[in-house]
C-alpha positions in Angstrom: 90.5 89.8 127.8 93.1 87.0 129.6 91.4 84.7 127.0 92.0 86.9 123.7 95.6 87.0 124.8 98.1 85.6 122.7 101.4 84.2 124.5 104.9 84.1 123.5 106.9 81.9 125.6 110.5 83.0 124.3 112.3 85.8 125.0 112.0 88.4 122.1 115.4 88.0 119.6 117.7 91.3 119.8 117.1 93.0 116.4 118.4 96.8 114.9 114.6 97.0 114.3 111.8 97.1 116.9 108.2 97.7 114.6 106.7 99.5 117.2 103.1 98.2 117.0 101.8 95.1 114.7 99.4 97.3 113.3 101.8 97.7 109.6 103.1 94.1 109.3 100.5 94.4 106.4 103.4 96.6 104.8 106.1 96.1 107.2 108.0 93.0 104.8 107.8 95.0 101.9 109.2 98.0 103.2 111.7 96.6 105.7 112.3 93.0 103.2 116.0 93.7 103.2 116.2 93.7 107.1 114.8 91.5 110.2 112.8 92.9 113.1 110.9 91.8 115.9 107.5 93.2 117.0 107.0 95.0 120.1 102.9 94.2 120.1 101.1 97.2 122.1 97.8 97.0 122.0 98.0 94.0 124.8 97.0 91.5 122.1 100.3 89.4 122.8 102.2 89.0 125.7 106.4 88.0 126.3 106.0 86.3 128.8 109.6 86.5 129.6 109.3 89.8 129.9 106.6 90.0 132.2 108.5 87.3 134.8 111.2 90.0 134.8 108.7 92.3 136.0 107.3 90.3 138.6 110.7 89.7 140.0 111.2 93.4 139.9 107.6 94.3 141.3 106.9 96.6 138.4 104.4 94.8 137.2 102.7 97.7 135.0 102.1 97.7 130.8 104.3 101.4 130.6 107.1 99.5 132.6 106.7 96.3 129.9 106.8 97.9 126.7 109.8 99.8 128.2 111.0 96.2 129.3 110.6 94.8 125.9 112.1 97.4 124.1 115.7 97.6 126.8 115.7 93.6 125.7 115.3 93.7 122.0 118.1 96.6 122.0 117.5 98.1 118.8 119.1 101.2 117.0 115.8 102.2 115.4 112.3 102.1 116.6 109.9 102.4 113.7 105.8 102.6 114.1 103.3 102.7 111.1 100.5 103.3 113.1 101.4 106.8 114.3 98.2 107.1 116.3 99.2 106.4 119.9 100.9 109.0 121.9 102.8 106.3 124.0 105.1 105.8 120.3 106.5 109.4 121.0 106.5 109.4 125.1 109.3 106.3 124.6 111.6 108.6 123.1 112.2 110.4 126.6 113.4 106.8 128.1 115.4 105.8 125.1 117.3 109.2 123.5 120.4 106.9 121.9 117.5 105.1 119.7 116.4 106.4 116.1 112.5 106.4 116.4 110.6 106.9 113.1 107.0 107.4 112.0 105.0 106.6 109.1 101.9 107.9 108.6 99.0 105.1 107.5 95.8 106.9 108.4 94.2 110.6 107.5 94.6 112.9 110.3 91.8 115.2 111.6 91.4 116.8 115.5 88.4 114.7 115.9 88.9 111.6 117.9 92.5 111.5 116.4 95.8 112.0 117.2 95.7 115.4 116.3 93.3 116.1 118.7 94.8 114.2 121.4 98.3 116.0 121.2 96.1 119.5 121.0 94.5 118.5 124.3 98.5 117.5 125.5 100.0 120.6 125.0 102.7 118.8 125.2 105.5 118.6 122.1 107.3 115.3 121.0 110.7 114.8 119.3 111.4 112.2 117.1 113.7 111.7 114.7 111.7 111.1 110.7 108.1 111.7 110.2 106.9 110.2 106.9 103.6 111.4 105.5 101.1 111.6 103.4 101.5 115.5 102.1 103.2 119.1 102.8 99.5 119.8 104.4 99.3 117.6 107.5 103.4 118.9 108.2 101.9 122.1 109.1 99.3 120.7 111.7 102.0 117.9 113.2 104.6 120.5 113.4 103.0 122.1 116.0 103.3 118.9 118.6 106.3 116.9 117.1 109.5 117.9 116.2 111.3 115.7 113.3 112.6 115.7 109.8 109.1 115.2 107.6 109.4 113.6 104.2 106.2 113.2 102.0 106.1 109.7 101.1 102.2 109.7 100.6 100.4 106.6 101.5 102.7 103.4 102.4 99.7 101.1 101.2 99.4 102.9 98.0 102.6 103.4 97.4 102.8 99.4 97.2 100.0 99.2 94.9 100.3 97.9 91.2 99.8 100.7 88.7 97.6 99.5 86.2 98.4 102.1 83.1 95.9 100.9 80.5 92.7 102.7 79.7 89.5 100.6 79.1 86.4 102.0 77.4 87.3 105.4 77.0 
């Protein structure tokens, strides 16, 4: 794992706009073109390491404690994810209330092996401030667990996709 790690060496740069997650900087510059943002990376593929010195120092040397590191140094006013699969997205909103946090749906939702099923097994309800998503239908299921202003925006990926309007061999 230490070897599959990538390592940034600077500090991060203070931004309005923290992408929570690198999973969505396939559509991330599209959507967000008109503004910079830095990455918060948390799937442990990439490291700050001037962010985890300040840990040592500290002696909370722990990945909770560094993403919560990370996001205290970037500053930001909004926290957006597009990979709204990972529970720790919504738990941040407890340490950082003045902060707009927004979620974009990219993926189909079921309570197999999915979100869904992990906040079920929770019982525990989130708060966030905008929930965009595929359809009125999954509002009804993600109601239950989060609290936020939903707007359908259907799929970000499709959404970004040429229409092609001509019909061939009919």
């Amino acid at each position: 794992l230490i070897l599959k790690i990538k390592w940034q060496l600077l500090p991060p740069k203070k931004r309005e706009i923290l992408l929570y997650d690198g999973d969505g900087e396939d559509v991330a510059p599209t959507i967000l073109k008109n503004y910079t943002y830095e990455i918060a990376h948390t799937r442990k593929e990439k490291f700050c390491l001037f962010i985890l010195l300040k840990l040592i120092f500290k002696f909370k040397v722990n990945y909770s404690e560094y993403i919560k590191d990370y996001i205290r140094y970037v500053n930001p006013k909004l926290i957006i994810t597009f990979n709204d699969n990972y529970v720790s997205f919504y738990e941040q909103r407890a340490y950082f209330p003045n902060i707009k946090f927004i979620a974009v749906q990219r993926g189909y939702r079921s309570y197999h092996n999915d979100i869904l099923d992990v906040f079920e097994k929770g019982k525990k309800k989130y708060s966030i401030d905008k929930y965009f998503v595929f359809n009125r239908a999954i509002i009804s299921h993600l109601k239950k667990y989060v609290n936020a202003e939903y707007i359908v925006l259907g799929s970000p990926r499709n959404n970004l996709a040429d229409i092609n309007n001509t019909i061939k061999n009919k």
